[in-house]
C-alpha positions in Angstrom: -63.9 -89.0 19.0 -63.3 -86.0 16.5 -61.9 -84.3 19.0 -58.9 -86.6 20.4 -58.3 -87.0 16.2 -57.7 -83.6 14.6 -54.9 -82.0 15.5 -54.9 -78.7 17.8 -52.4 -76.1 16.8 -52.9 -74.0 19.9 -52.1 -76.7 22.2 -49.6 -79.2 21.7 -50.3 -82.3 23.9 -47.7 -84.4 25.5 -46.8 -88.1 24.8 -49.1 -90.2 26.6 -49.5 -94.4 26.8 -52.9 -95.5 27.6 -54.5 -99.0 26.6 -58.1 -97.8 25.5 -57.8 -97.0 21.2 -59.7 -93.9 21.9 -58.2 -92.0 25.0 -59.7 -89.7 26.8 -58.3 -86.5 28.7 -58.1 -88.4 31.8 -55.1 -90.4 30.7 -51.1 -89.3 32.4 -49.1 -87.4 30.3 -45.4 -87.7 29.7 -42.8 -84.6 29.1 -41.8 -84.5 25.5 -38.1 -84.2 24.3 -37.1 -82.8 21.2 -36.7 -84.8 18.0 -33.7 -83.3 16.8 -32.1 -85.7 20.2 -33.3 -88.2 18.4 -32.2 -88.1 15.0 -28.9 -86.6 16.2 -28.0 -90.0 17.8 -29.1 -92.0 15.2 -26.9 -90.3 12.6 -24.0 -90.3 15.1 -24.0 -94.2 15.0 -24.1 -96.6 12.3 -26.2 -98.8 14.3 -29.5 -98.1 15.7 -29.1 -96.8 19.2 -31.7 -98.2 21.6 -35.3 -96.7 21.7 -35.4 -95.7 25.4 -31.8 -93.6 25.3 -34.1 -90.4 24.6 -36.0 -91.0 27.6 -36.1 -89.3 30.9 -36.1 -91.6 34.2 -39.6 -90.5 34.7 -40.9 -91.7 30.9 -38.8 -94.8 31.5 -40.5 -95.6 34.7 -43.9 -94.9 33.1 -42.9 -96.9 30.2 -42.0 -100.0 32.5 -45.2 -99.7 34.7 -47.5 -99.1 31.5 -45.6 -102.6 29.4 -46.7 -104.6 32.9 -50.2 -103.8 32.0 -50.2 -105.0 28.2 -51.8 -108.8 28.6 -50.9 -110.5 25.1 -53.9 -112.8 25.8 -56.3 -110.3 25.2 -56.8 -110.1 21.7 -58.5 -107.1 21.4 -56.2 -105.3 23.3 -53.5 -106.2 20.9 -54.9 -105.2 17.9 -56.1 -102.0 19.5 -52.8 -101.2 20.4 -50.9 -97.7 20.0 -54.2 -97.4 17.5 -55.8 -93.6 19.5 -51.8 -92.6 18.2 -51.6 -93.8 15.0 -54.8 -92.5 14.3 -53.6 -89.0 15.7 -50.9 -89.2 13.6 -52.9 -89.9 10.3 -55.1 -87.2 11.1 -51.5 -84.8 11.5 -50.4 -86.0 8.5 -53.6 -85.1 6.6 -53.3 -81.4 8.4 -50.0 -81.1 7.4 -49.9 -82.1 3.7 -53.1 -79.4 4.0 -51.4 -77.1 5.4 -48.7 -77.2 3.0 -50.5 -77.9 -0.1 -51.9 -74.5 0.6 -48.4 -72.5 0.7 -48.5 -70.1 -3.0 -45.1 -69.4 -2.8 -44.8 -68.5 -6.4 -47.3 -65.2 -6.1 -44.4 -63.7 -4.0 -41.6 -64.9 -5.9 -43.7 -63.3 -8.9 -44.2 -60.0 -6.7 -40.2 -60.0 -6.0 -39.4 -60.4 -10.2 -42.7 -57.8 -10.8 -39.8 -55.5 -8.6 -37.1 -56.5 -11.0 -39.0 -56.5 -14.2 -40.7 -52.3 -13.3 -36.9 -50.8 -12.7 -35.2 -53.2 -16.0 -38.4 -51.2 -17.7 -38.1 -47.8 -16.4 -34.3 -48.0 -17.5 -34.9 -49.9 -20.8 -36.7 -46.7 -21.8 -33.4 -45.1 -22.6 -30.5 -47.5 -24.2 -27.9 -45.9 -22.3 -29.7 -46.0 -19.2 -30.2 -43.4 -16.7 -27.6 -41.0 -18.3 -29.0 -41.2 -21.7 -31.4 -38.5 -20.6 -29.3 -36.1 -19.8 -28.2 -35.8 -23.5 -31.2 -35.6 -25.3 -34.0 -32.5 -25.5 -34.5 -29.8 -23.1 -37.5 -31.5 -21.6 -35.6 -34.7 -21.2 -35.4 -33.9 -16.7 -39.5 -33.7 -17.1 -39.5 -36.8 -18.8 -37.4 -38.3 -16.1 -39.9 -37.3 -13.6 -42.5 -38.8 -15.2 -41.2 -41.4 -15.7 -40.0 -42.1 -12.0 -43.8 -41.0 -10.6 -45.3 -44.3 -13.0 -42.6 -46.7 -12.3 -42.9 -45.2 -8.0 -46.5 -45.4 -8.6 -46.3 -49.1 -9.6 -43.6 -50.7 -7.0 -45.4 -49.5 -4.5 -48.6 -51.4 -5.3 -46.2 -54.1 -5.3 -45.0 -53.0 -2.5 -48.0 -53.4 -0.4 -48.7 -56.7 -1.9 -45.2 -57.9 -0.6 -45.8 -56.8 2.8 -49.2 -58.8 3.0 -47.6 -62.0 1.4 -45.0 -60.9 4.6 -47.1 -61.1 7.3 -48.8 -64.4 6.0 -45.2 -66.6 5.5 -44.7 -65.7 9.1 -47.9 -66.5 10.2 -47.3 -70.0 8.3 -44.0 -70.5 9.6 -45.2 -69.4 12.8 -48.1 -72.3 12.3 -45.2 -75.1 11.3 -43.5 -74.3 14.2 -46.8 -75.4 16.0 -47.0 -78.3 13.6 -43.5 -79.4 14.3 -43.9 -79.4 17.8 -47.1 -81.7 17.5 -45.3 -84.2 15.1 -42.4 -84.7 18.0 -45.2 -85.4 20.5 -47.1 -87.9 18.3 -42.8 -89.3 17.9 -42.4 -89.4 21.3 -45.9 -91.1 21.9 -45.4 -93.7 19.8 -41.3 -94.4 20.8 -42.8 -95.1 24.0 -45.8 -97.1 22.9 -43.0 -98.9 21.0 -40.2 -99.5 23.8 -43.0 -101.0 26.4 -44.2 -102.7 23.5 -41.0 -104.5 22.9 -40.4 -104.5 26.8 -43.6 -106.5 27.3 -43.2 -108.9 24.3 -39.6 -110.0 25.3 -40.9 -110.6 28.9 -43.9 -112.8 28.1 -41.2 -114.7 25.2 -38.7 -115.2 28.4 -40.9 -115.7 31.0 -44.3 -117.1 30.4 -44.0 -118.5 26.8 -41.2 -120.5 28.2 -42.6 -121.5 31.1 -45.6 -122.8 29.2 -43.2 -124.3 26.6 -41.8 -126.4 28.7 -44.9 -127.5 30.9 -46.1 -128.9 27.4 -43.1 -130.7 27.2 -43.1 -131.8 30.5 -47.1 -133.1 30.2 -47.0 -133.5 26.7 -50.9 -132.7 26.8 -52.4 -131.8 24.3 -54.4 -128.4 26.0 -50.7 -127.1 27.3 -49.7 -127.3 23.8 -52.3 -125.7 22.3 -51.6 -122.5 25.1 -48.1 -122.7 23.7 -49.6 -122.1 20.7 -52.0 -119.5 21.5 -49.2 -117.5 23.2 -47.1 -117.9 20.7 -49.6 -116.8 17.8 -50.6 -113.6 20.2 -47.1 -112.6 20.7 -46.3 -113.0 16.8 -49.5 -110.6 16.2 -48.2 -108.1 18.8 -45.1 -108.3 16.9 -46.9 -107.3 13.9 -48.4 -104.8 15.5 -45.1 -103.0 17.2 -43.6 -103.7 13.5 -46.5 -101.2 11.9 -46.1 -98.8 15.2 -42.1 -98.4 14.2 -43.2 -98.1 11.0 -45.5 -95.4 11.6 -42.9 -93.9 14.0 -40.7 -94.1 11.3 -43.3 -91.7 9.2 -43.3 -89.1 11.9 -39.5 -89.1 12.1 -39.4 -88.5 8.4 -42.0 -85.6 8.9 -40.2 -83.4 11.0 -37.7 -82.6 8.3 -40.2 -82.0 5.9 -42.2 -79.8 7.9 -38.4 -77.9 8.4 -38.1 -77.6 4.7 -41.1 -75.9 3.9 -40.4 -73.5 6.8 -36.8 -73.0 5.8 -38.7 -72.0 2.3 -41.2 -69.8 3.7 -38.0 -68.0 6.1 -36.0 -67.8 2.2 -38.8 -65.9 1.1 -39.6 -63.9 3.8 -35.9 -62.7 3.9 -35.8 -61.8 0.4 -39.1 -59.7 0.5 -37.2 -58.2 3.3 -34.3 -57.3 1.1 -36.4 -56.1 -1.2 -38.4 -53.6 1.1 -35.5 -52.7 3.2 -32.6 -52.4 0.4 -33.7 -53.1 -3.0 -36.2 -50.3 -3.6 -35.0 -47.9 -0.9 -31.8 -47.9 -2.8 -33.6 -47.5 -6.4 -35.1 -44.0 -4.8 -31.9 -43.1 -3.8 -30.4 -43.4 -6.8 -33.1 -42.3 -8.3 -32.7 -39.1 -6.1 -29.3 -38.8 -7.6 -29.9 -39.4 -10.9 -32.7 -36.2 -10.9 -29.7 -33.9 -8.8 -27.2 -35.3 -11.9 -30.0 -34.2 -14.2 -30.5 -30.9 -12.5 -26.7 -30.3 -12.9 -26.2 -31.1 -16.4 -28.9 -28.9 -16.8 -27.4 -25.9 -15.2 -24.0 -27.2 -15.9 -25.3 -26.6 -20.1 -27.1 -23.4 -18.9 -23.6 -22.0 -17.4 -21.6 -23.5 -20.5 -24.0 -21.2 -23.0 -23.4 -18.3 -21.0 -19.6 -19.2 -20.9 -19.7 -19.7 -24.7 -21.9 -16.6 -25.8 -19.4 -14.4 -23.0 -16.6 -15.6 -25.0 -18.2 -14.8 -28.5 -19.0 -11.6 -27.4 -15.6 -10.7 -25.6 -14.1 -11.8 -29.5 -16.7 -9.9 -31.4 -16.3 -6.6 -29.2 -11.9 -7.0 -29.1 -12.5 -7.5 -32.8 -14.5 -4.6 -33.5 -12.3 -2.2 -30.8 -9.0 -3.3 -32.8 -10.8 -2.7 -36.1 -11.9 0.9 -34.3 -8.7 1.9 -32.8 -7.1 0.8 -36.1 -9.5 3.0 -38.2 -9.1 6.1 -35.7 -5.1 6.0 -35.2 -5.3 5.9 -39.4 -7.5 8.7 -39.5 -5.4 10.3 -36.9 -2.1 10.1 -38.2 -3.8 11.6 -41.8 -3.2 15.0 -43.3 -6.3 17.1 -43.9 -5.3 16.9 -46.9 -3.3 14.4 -48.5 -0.5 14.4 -50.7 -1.9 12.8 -53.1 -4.8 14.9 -53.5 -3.0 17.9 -53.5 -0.8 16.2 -56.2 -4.0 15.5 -58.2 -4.8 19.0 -57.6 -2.0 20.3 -58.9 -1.8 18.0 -61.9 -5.0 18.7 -62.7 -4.0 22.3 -62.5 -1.3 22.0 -64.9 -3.3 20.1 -67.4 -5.8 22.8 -67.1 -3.5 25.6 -68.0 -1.7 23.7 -70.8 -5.3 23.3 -72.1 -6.3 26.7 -71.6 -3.2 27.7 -73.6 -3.8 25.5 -76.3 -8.0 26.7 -76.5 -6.1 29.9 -76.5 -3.8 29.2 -79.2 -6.3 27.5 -81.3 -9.0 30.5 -80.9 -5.9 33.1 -82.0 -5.5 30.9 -85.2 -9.3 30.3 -86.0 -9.5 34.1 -85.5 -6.7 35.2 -87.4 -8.3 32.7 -90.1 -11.5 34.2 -89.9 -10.2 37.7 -90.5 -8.1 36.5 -93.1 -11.4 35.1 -94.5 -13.4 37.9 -93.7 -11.0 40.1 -95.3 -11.4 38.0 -98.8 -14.8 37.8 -98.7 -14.6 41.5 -98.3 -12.5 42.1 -101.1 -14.8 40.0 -103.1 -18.0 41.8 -102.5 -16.5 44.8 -103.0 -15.0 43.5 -106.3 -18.5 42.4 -107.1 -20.1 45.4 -106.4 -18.0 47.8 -108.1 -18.9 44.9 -111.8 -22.2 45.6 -110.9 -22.0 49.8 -110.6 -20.4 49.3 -113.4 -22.8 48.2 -116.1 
């Protein structure tokens, strides 16, 4: 019993109409047609279109042979009816609300903004971005490096994280495929269930109801009324019963895009950890890879401006120092050995010499002549003295 209940995802089976409430594998089978038939036609009109226009010939040939076998008489039979399918489909609907209470989409969508939030870091670093480093220190390109290896280092454990979360959304949507299929064959089990359903209960209404109707009018007993009412209490039952079958129906038909939705989420998700293995971070090496070249050029591009700058400093200091030079030799060049305003020193040093010379001169004549004149007196007056003394 297990076994015709829970859903197999490696086989879907086909829509089949049997009257035992458990059936077993022994039971025809009927082609499946796709849902989307289905609901197409029943958004296309604003009335219902009729249950059977999504059958083949062959499933409305079944249909007919398998509504000549429902006996409304048999009570048990009624309220077994279309149960093996709607119990099929309960047991689907459990797998599936399993199956999809299970999807963490939010670990990858926190993988995809872990992608976002390394390279907003590694650039937030440096307020002007990647550029910024190229006009700070000299060891600003190692820094750069570094910095790339940890912020390489950590996409790619996220990285390999995506592609797991990858291969298990398409593994999922590959599952909900599988589920899909199985909710259209549980649909098309219980449209046909449903149409020789209705079939059978319009039939026995038309044909023996009536009949019976009128024999109790016609006898007025009181037994052939009481099978009127009988008949007519077992074909209001059945009614029931094809009401909760539709309604069920109705459950699968609302499944289908449900199941579609999820799968359409799973296929968002798996695209954008595409983009972001196949574009996002492929094109964050690259430029990457061209931000280290622009930092390798400004680099040399500084080296060659120094070289520029102290070439042209040292071009001005040497023409400076040759101008000075050549100024200083052609000077020296264009000078006398001597000049004439040494030998005009010489010379009037040479006339103050002599006019001095001639006045020492002078002066010495007249302290000499004084001096004899002196000597002379004193002379006189020893000899004056001398002669007082020789005298006495």
């Amino acid at each position: 019993m297990a076994d015709n209940q829970t859903p197999n995802f490696e086989e879907i089976p086909t829509p089949k109409l049997t009257l035992d409430p458990m059936p077993g594998d022994d039971t025809q089978i009927v082609e499946a047609v796709t849902l989307e038939t289905n609901l197409a036609n029943t958004e296309k009109n604003e009335t219902l279109p009729s249950l059977d226009d999504s059958l083949t010939e062959e499933e409305k040939l079944q249909v007919e042979q398998f509504s000549q076998q429902i006996d409304l008489s048999n009570s048990q039979q009624i309220l077994m009816y279309g149960a093996g399918a709607q119990q099929k489909m309960a047991s689907f609907s459990e797998t599936a609300l399993e199956k999809v209470r299970t999807q963490d989409l939010g670990e990858a969508g926190e993988l995809i903004a872990g992608v976002v939030v390394e390279l907003r870091n590694f650039d937030a670093e440096d307020e002007k971005g990647f550029l910024g480093f190229f006009k700070r220190g000299a060891n600003k390109l190692a820094s750069l490096k570094a910095r790339y290896d940890k912020a390489e280092a950590n996409v790619n454990q996220i990285v390999k994280a995506l592609e797991g979360h990858q291969v298990t959304l398409m593994r999922d949507a590959a599952m909900l495929d599988k589920l899909y299929d199985l909710n259209l064959s549980y649909f098309k089990e219980l449209t046909m269930y449903l149409i020789a359903g209705k079939k059978r209960l319009e039939e026995v209404r038309a044909g023996q109801l009536s009949e019976l109707r009128a024999k109790a009018q016609a006898s007025g007993k009181t037994e052939d009324a009481e099978a009127v009412q009988k008949l007519e209490a077992a074909c209001n039952r059945f009614e029931k019963k094809l009401s909760d079958l539709d309604l069920t129906r109705t459950i699968a038909m609302q499944t289908a895009p449900q199941i579609r939705l999820v799968q359409n989420n799973e296929m968002l998700m798996i695209e954008k950890i595409q983009t972001t293995l196949v574009n996002t971070i492929p094109l964050w090496k690259s430029q990457m890879v061209l931000a280290l070249g622009l930092a390798n050029n400004e680099a040399a591009l500084k080296a060659q401006s120094a070289v520029t700058d102290m070439t042209n400093e040292l071009l001005r200091k040497n023409a400076e120092k040759l101008k000075q030079s050549t100024t200083e030799v052609a000077r020296e060049s264009e000078r006398g050995i001597v000049d004439i305003e040494t030998l005009r020193a010489v010379n009037d040093d040479l006339i103050q010499t002599f006019d001095e010379v001639m006045q020492i001169q002078e002066e010495g004549r007249l302290k000499r002549a004084e001096a004899e004149a002196e000597m002379r007196k004193m002379e006189a007056e020893l000899k004056e003295k001398l002669l007082e003394v020789a005298t006495k």
